[in-house]
NUTI-239346 format. One record per residue (C-alpha): residue in one letter; residue number from 1; x, y, z. Coordinates in Angstrom, 3 decimals, decimal comma. Each point is the difference from the previous one (the first is absolute). Example, Ala and Ser with C-alpha at 12.3 -4.5 7.8 and 13.67 -1.06 7.14 Angstrom:
residues 2
ATOM   code   pos       east      north         up
ATOM      a     1     12,300     -4,500      7,800
ATOM      s     2      1,370      3,440     -0,660
//
This chain:
residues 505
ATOM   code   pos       east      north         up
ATOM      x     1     13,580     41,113     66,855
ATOM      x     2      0,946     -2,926     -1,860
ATOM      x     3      3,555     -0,481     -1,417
ATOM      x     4     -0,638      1,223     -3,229
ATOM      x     5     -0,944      3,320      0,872
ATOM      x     6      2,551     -0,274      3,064
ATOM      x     7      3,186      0,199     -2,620
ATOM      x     8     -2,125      2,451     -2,118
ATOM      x     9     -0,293      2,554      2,960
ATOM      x    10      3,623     -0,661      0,560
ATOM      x    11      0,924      0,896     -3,735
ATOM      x    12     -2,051      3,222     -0,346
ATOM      x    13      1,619      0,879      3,434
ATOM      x    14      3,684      0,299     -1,367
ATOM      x    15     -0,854      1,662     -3,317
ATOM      x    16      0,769     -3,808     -1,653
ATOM      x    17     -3,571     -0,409     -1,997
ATOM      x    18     -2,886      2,705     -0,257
ATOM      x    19     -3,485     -1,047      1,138
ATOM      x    20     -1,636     -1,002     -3,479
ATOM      x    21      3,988     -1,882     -0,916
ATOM      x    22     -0,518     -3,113      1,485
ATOM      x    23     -2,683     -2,840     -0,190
ATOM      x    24      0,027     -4,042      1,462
ATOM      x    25      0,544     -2,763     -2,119
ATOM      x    26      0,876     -3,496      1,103
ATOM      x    27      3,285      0,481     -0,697
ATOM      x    28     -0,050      3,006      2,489
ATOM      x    29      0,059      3,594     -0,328
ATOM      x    30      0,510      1,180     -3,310
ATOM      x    31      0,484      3,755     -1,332
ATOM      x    32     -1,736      1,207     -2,472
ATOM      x    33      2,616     -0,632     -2,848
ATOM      x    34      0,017     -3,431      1,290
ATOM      x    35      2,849     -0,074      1,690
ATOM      x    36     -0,300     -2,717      3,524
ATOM      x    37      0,521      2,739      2,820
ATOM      x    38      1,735     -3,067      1,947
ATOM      x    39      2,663     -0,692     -2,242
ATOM      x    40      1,017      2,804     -0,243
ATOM      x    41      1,477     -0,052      3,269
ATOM      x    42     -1,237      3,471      0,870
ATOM      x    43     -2,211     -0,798      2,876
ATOM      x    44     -0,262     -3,373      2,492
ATOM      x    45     -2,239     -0,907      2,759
ATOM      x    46      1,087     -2,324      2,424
ATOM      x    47     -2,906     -2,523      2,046
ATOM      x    48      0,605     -0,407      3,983
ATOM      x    49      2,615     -2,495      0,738
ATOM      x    50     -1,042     -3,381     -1,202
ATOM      x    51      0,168      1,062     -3,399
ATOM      x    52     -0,301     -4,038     -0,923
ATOM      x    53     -3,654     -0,633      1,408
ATOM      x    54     -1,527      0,865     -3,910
ATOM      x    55     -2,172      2,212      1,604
ATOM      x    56     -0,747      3,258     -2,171
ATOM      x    57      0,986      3,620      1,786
ATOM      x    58     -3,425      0,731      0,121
ATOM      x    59     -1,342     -3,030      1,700
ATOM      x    60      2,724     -0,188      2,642
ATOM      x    61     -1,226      2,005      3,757
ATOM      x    62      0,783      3,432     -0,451
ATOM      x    63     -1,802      1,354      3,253
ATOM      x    64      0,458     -1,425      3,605
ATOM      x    65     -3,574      0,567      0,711
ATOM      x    66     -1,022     -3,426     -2,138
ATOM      x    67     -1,781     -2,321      1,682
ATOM      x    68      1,688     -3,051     -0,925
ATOM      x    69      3,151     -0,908      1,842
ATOM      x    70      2,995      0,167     -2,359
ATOM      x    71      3,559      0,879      0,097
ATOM      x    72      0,796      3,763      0,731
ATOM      x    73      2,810      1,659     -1,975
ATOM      x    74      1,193      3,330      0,952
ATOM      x    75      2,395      2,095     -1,811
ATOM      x    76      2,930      1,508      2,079
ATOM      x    77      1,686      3,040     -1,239
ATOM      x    78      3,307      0,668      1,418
ATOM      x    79      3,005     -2,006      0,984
ATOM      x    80      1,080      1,725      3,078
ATOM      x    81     -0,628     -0,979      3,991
ATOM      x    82     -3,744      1,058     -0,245
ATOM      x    83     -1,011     -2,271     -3,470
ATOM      x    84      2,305     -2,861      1,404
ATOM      x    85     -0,961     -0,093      3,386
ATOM      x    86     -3,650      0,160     -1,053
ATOM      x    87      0,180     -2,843     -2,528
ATOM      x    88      2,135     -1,817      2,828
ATOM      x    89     -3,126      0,271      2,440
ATOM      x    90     -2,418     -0,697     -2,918
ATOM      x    91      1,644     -3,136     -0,732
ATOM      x    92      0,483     -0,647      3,468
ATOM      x    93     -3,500      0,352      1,373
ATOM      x    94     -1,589     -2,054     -3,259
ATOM      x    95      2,319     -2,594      0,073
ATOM      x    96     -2,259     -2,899      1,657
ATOM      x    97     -2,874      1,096     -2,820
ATOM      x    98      2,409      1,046     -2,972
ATOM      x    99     -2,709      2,008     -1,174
ATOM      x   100      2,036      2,580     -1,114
ATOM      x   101      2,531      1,348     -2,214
ATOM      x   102      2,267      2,651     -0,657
ATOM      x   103      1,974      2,079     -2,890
ATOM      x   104      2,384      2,889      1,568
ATOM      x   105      0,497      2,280     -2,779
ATOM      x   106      2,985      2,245      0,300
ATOM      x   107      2,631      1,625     -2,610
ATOM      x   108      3,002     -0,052      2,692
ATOM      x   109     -0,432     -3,069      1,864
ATOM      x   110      3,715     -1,927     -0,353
ATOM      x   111      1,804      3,430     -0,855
ATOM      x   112      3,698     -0,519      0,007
ATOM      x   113      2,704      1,465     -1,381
ATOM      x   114      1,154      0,437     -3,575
ATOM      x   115      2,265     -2,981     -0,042
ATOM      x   116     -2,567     -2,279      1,465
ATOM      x   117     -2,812      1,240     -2,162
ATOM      x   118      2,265     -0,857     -2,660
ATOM      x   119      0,616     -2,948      0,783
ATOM      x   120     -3,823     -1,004      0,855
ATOM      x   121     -0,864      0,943     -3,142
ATOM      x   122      1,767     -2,617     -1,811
ATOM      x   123     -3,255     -2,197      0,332
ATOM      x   124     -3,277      1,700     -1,258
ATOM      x   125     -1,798     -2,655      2,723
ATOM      x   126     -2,492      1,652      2,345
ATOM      x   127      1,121     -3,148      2,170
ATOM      x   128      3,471      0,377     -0,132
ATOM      x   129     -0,426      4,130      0,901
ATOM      x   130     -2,002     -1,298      3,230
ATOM      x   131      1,925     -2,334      0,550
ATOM      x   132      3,590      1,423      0,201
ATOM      x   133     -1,457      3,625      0,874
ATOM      x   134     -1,303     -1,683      3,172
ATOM      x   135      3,041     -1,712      0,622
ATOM      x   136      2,953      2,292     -0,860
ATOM      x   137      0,907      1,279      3,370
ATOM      x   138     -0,475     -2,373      2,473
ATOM      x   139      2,308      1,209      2,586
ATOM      x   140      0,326      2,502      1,805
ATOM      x   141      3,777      1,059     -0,404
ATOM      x   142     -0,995     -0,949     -3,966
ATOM      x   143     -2,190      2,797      0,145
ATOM      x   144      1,851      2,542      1,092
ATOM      x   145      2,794     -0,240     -2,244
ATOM      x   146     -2,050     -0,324     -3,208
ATOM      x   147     -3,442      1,709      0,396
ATOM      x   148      0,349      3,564     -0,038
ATOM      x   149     -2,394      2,996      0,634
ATOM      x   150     -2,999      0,690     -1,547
ATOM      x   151     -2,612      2,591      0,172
ATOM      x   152     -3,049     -2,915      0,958
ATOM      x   153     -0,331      0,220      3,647
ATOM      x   154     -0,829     -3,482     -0,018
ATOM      x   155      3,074     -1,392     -1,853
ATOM      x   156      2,408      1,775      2,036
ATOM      x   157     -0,842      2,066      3,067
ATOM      x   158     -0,874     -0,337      3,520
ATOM      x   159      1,438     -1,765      2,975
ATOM      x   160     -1,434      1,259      2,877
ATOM      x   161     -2,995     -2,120      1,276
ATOM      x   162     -1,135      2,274      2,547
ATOM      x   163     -3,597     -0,583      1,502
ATOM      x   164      0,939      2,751      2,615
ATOM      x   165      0,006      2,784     -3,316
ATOM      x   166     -3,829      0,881      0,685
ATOM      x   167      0,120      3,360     -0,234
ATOM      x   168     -1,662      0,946     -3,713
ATOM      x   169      2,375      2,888     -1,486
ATOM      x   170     -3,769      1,416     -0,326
ATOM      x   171      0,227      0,769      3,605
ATOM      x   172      2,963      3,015     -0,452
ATOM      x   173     -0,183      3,333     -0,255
ATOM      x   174     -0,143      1,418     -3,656
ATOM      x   175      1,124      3,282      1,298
ATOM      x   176      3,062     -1,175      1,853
ATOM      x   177      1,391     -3,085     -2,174
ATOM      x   178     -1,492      1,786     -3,234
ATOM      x   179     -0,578      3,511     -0,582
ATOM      x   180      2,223      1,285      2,340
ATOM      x   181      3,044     -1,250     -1,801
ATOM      x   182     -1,211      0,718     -3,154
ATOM      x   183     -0,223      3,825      0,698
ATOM      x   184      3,397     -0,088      1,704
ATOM      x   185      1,473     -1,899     -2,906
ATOM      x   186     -1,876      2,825     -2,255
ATOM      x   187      1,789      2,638      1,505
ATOM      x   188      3,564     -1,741      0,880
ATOM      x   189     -0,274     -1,850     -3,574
ATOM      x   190      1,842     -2,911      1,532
ATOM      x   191     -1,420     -2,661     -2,213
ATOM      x   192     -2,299     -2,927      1,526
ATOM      x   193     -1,506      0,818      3,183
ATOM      x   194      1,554     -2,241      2,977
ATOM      x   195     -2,796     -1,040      1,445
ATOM      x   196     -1,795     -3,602     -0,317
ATOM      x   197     -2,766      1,143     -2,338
ATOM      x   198      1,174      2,037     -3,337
ATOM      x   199     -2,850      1,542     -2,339
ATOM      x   200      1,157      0,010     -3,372
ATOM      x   201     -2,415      3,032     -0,889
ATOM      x   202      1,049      1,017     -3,180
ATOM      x   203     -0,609     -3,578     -1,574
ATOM      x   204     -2,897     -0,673      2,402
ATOM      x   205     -2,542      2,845     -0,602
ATOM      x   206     -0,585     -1,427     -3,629
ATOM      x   207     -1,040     -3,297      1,070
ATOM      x   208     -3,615     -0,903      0,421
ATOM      x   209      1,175     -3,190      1,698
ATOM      x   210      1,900      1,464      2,565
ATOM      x   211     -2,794      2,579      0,549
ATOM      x   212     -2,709     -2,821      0,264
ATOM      x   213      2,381     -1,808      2,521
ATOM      x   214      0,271      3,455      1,561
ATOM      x   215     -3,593      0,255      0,570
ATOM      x   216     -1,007     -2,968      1,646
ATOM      x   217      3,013      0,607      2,602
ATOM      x   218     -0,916      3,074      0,851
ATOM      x   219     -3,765     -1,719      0,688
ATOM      x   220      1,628     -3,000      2,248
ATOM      x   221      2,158      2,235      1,912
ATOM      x   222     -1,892      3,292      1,210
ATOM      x   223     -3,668     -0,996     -0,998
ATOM      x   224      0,145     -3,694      1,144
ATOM      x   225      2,811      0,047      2,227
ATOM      x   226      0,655     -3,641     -1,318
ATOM      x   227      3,729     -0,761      1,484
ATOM      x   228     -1,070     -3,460      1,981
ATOM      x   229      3,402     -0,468      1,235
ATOM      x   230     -1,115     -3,532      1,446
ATOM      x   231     -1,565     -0,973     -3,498
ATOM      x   232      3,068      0,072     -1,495
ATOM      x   233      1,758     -1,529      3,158
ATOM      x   234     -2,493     -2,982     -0,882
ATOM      x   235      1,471     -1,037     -3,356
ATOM      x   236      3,366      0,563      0,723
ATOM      x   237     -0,532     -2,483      2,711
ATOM      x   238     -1,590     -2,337     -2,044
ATOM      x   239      2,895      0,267     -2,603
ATOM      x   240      2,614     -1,599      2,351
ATOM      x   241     -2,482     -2,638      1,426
ATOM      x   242     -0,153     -0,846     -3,516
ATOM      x   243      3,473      0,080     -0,584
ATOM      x   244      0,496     -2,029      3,124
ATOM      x   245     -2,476     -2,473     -0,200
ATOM      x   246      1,671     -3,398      0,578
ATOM      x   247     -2,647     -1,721     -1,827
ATOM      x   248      0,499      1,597     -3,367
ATOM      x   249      2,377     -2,052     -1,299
ATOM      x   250      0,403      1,925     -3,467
ATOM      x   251      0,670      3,636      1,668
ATOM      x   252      2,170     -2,041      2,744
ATOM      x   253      2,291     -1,264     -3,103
ATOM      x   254      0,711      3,380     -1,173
ATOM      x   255      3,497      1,591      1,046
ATOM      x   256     -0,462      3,183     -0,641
ATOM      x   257      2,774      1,589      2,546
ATOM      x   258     -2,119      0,337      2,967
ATOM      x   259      2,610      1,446      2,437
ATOM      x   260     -1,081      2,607      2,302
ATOM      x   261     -1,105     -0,251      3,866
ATOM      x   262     -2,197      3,213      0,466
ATOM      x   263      0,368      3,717     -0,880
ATOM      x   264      1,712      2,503      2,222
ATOM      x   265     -2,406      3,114      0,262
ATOM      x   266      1,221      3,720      0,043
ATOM      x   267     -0,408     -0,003      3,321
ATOM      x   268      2,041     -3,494      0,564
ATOM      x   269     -2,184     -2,468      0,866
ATOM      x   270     -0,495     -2,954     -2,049
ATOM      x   271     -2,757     -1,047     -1,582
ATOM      x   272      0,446     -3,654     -0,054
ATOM      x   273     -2,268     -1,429     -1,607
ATOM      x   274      1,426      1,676     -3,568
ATOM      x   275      2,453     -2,137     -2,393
ATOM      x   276      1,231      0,816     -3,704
ATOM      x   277      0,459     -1,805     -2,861
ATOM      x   278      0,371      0,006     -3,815
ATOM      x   279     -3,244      0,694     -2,143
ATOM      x   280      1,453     -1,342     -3,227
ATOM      x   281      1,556     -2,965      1,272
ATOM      x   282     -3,990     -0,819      1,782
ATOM      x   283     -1,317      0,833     -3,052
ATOM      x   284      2,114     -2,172     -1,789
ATOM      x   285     -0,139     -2,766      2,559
ATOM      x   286     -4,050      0,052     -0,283
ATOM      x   287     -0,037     -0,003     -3,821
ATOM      x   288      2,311     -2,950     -0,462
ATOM      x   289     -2,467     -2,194      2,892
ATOM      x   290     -2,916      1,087     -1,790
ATOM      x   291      0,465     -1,486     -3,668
ATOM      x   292      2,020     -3,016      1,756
ATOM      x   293     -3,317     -0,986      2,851
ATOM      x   294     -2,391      1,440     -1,807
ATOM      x   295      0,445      0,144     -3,773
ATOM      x   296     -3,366     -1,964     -0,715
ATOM      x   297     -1,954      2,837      1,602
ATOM      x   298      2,754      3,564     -1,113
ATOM      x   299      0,793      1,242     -2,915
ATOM      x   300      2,452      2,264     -0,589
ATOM      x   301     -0,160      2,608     -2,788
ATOM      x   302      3,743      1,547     -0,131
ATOM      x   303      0,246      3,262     -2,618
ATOM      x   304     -3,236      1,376     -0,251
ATOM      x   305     -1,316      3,426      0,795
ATOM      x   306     -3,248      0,496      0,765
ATOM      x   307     -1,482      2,742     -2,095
ATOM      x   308     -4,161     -0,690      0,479
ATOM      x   309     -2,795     -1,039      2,048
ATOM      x   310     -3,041     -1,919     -2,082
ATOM      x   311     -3,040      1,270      1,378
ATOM      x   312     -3,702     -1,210     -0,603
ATOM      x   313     -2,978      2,370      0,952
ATOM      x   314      1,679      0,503      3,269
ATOM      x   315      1,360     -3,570      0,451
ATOM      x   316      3,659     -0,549      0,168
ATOM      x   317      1,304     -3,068     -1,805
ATOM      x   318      3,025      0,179     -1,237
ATOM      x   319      3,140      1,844     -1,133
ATOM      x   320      2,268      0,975     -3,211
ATOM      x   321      4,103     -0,070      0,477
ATOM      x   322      2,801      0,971     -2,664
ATOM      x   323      2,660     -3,202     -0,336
ATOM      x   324      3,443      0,567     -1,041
ATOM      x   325     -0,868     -0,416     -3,618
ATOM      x   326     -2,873      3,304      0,276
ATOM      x   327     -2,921     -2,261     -0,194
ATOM      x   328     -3,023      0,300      1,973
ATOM      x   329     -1,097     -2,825      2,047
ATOM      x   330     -3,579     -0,070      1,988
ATOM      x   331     -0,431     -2,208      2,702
ATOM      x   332     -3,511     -1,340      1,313
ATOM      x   333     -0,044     -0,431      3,574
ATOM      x   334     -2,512     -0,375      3,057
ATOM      x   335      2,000      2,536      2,492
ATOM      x   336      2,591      3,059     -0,754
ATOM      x   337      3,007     -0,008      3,099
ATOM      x   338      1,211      3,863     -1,052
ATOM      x   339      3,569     -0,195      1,822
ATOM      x   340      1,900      2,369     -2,390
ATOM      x   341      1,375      2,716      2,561
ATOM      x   342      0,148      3,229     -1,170
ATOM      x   343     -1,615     -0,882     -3,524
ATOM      x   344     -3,009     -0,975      1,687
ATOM      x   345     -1,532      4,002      0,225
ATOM      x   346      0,769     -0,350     -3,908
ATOM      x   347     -1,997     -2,907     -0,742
ATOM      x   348     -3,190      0,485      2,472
ATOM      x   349     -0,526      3,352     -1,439
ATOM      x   350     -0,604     -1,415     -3,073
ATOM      x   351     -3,187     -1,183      1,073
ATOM      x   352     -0,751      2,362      2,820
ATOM      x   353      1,390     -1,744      3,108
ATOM      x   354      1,076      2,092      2,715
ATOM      x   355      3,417     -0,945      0,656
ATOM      x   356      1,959      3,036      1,436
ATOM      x   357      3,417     -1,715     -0,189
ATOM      x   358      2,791      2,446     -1,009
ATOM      x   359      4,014     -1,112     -0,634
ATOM      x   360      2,087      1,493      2,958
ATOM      x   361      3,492     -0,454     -0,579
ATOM      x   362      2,245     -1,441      2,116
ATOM      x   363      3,890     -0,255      0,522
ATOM      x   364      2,464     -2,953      0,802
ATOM      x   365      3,163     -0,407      0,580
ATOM      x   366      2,251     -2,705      0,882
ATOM      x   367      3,184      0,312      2,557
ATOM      x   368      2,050     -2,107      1,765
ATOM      x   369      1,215      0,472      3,877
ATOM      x   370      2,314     -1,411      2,118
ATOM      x   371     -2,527      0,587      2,627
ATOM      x   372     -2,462     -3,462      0,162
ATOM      x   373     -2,965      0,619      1,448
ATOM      x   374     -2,874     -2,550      0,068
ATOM      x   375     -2,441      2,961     -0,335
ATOM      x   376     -1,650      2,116     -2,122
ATOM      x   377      0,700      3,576      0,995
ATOM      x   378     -2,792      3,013     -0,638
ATOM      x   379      2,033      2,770     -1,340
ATOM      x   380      0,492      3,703      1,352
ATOM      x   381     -2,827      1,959     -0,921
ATOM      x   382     -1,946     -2,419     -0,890
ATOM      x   383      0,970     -0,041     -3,396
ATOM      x   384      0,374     -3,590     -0,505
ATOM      x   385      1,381     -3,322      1,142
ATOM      x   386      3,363     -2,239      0,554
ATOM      x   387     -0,456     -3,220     -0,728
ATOM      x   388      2,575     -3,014      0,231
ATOM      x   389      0,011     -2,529     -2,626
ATOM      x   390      1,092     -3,631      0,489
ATOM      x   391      3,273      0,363     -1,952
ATOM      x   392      3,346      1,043      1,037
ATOM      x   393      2,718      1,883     -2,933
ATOM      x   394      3,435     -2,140     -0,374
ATOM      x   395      1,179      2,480      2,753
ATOM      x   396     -2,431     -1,064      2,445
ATOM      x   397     -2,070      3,483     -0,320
ATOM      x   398     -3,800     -0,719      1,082
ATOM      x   399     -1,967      1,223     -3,624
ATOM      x   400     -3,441      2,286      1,234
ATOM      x   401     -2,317      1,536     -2,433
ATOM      x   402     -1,188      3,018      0,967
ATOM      x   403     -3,093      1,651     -1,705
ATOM      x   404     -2,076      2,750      0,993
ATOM      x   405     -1,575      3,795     -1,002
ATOM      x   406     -3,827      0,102     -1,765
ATOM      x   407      0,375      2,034     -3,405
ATOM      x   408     -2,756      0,934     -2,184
ATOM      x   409      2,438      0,546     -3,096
ATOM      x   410      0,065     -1,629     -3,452
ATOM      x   411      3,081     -1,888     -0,854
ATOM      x   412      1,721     -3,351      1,105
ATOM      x   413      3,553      1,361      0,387
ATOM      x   414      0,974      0,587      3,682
ATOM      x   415      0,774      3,358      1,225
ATOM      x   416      3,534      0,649      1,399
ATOM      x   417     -1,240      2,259      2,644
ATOM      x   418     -2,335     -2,615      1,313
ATOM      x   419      2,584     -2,498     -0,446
ATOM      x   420      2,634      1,995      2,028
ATOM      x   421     -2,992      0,672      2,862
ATOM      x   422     -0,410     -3,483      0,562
ATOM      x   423      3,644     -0,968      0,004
ATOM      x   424      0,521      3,249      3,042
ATOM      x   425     -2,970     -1,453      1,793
ATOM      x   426      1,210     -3,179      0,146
ATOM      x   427      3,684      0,897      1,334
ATOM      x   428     -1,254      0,663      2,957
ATOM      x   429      0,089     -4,305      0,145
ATOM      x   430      2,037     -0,745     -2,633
ATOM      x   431      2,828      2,757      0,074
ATOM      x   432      2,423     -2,115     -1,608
ATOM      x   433     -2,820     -0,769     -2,828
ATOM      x   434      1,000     -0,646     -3,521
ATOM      x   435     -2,598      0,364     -3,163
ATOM      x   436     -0,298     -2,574     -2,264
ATOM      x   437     -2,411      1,342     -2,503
ATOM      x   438     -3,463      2,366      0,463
ATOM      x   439     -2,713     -0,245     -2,018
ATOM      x   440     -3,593      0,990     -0,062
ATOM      x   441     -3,907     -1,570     -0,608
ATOM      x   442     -3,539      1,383     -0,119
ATOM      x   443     -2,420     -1,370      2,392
ATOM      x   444     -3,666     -0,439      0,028
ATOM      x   445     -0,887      2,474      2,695
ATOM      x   446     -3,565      0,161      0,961
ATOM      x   447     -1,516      3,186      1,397
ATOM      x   448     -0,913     -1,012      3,023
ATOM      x   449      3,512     -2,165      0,257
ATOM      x   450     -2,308     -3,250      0,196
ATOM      x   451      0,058     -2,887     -2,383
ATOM      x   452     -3,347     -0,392     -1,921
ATOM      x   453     -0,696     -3,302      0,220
ATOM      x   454     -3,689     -1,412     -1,338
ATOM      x   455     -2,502     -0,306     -2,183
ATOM      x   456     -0,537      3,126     -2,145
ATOM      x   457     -3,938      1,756      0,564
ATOM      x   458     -0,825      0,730     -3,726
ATOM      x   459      1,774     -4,238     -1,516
ATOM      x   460     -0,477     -2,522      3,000
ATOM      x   461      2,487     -1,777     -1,936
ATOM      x   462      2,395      2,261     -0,108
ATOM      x   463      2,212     -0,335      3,005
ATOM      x   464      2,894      2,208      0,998
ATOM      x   465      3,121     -0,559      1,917
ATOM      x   466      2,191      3,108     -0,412
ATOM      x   467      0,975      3,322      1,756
ATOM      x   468      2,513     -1,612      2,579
ATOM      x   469      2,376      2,810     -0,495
ATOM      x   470      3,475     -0,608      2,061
ATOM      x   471     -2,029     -2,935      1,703
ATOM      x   472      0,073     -2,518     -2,661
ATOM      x   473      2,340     -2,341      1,446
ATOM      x   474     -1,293      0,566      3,250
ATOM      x   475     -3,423     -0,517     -0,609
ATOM      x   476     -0,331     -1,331     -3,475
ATOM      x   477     -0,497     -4,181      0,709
ATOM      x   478     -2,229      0,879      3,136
ATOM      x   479     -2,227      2,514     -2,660
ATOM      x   480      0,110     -3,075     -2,415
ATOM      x   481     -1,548     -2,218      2,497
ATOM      x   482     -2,796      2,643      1,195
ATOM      x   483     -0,567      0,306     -4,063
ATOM      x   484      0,051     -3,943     -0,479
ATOM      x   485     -2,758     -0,465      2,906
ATOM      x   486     -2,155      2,917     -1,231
ATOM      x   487      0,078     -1,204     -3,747
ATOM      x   488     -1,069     -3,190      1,259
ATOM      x   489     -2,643      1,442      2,901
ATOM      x   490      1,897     -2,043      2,648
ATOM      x   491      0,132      0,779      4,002
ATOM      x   492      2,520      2,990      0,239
ATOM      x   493      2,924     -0,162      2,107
ATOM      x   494      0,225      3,916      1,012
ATOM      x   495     -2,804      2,411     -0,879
ATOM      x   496      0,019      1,278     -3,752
ATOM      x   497     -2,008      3,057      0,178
ATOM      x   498      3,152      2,106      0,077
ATOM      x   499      1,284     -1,017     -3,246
ATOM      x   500     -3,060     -0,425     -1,986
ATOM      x   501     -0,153      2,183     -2,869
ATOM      x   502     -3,596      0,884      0,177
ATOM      x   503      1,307      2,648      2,685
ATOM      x   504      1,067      2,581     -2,514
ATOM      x   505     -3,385     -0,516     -2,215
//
């Protein structure tokens, strides 16, 4: 496909031009009225990342396949811990050859809050958005005070980083943590079921996603029997040999609140190899080293939502996004990094994928204690977890986040009934606890509870990183690495099979 009819297929696609509307000229691509499609400013492409070489779209390497040795550039999509840590690793493991490059696409990346949005968008830069989006909250205490909630797991979420949580939720009983409630809630009519799991049925029986994602967990969990307890054990170690690598220098730099010694178990021992931390602050941390070591090699693309995969007779080469302004922008690239969370079912359905990846929605809520522990706590019931952040109140009250409960339900706000659960679990610690605020986030649950993390069967260069659910920040840079090293077809450090997304072809 050459460039010419590359744009073409792109305008027919959106309803822009009809088939017979547009022809090439050496000005460019002209309607039939004569009008030059390209000034109009309806439609853009955008070459890989040296867009100064003078080298035509269509002559640039599109496929990684090509025999000659040239440099690689992948599109990332997604700004959270998975498409960070896996352009980290990318970078990371090319550096000596710098053979490749990288664009992270993703609309949210640098959200803040009104006032700081506000005053960001003084400039109309790109570079100055990076730049002081990257840099905004550099401390720790900084971040508390100003960076509020939001319903992007990623941006504001976990703290617990717990390789002892290897149990998949796939592993409990439906009948007992599900359906049981749900009829006694039926008959009692006493609003949301207490129980960790919560079926929103009413919403839930009209949604061919939810039904697809129903499907395939019902296949991994009574036909395959598919919980591998120790497979998941394996990445979650991996994450915190990552984290604790002394000879990363870059993740070393990062203060992202690590403050917990272990996790105390329901039945009291303590798993000690556990810690916590802040997601946001990591993420942050990561994105600011990124353009400042490696700003030759990434790219990043603040604003833009992507809306399209470009697809050639079955090869995958590129993809469309939305800006701020509502253009379309199509990007050539070598390699697609799909790291989008729970938007990534969305997009690989578009073109067939299977990617059984449903939003489960969490709840959070931050307390303070007089009680300091230098633990995370499991909660009663199992319902969630207690964990203590590296900041102290003006009274001296230890902040903890707690978050917990699995709900299939539509909706960002957080319930009040899980809310209150959480807070009664956790008095059992904390019975002097305070809240601060509660809020509430959709994650990217897979239905077998394990990342998928690979090359796709149907695009080779399609690559997915996604489905961490309530793992991210416990797994997400060690499931960027194992996607960096399979991209590139390096040694692996822990066995992928697992994770690969071929397993629910």
């Amino acid at each position: 496909m050459n460039s010419f009819k590359f744009l073409l297929r792109g305008l027919q696609k959106r309803g822009i031009m009809s088939p017979n509307a547009v022809s090439k000229t050496s000005q460019g691509l002209v309607s039939t009225k004569g009008q030059l499609i390209l000034q109009l400013g309806l439609f853009s492409t955008v070459p890989p990342f040296n867009s100064n070489d003078n080298i035509s779209p269509s002559s640039q390497v599109r496929y990684s396949n090509t025999s000659a040795k040239k440099t690689e550039h992948v599109v990332i999509l997604g700004g959270g811990i998975a498409g960070l840590s896996s352009a980290r690793y990318l970078l990371a493991l090319t550096e000596k050859e710098k053979n490749l490059t990288i664009s992270l696409i993703d609309k949210n990346v640098g959200s803040i809050d009104a006032n700081k949005k506000s005053e960001l968008n003084q400039s109309n830069s790109t570079e100055n958005y990076e730049s002081r989006a990257a840099t905004l909250f550099e401390s720790y205490v900084q971040q508390q005070i100003d960076f509020p909630h939001f319903n992007i797991p990623s941006r504001r979420n976990g703290n617990v980083l717990c390789p002892s949580l290897t149990v998949p939720w796939t592993s409990r009983s439906l009948w007992s943590d599900a359906f049981l409630p749900m009829l006694k809630n039926f008959v009692t009519k006493s609003g949301t079921p207490n129980s960790s799991i919560h079926f929103d049925w009413a919403h839930l029986v009209k949604d061919k996603y939810f039904w697809n994602f129903a499907t395939h967990f019902l296949i991994q969990k009574f036909l395959l029997g598919r919980t591998e307890h120790q497979s998941k054990k394996s990445i979650l170690e991996h994450t915190l040999q990552c984290f604790e690598d002394p000879t990363d220098e870059l993740i070393q730099s990062i203060d992202c609140g690590r403050w917990a010694e272990g996790t105390k178990q329901l039945n009291g021992s303590i798993a000690t190899m556990d810690s916590s931390g802040d997601v946001s602050l990591f993420c942050r941390g990561l994105l600011k080293n990124l353009l400042s070591r490696h700003g030759d090699r990434f790219k990043l693309v603040p604003g833009e939502e992507v809306t399209d995969f470009e697809v050639d007779e079955k090869i995958l080469f590129g993809v469309t996004s939305r800006n701020q302004n509502g253009d379309f922008v199509t990007r050539q690239c070598d390699k697609i990094v799909l790291a989008l969370g729970v938007r990534s079912a969305e997009l690989c359905n578009s073109i067939g994928v299977p990617c059984p990846v449903y939003p489960a929605k969490g709840h959070l809520v931050t307390v303070s204690s007089r009680f300091d522990y230098k633990y995370n706590i499991a909660l009663r019931g199992g319902v969630g977890y207690a964990a203590p952040m590296a900041i102290t109140n003006s009274e001296g009250r230890r902040l903890y986040r707690l978050s917990g409960f699995v709900d299939f339900t539509t909706g960002n706000k957080a319930n009040h009934e899980r809310v209150d659960a959480l807070v009664d679990a956790a008095r059992a610690d904390l019975p002097d606890l305070e809240i601060i605020d509660s809020s509430a986030c959709h994650r990217p649950l897979s239905a077998d509870d394990r990342a998928l993390i690979g090359p796709t069967k149907s695009y080779p260069t399609l690559f997915l990183c996604t489905g961490f659910g309530s793992r991210g920040w416990s797994i997400g840079l060690g499931g960027g690495k194992l996607l960096a090293i399979e991209l590139l077809g390096l040694k692996h450090d822990i066995d992928p099979s697992p994770y690969l997304p071929i397993r629910f072809n």
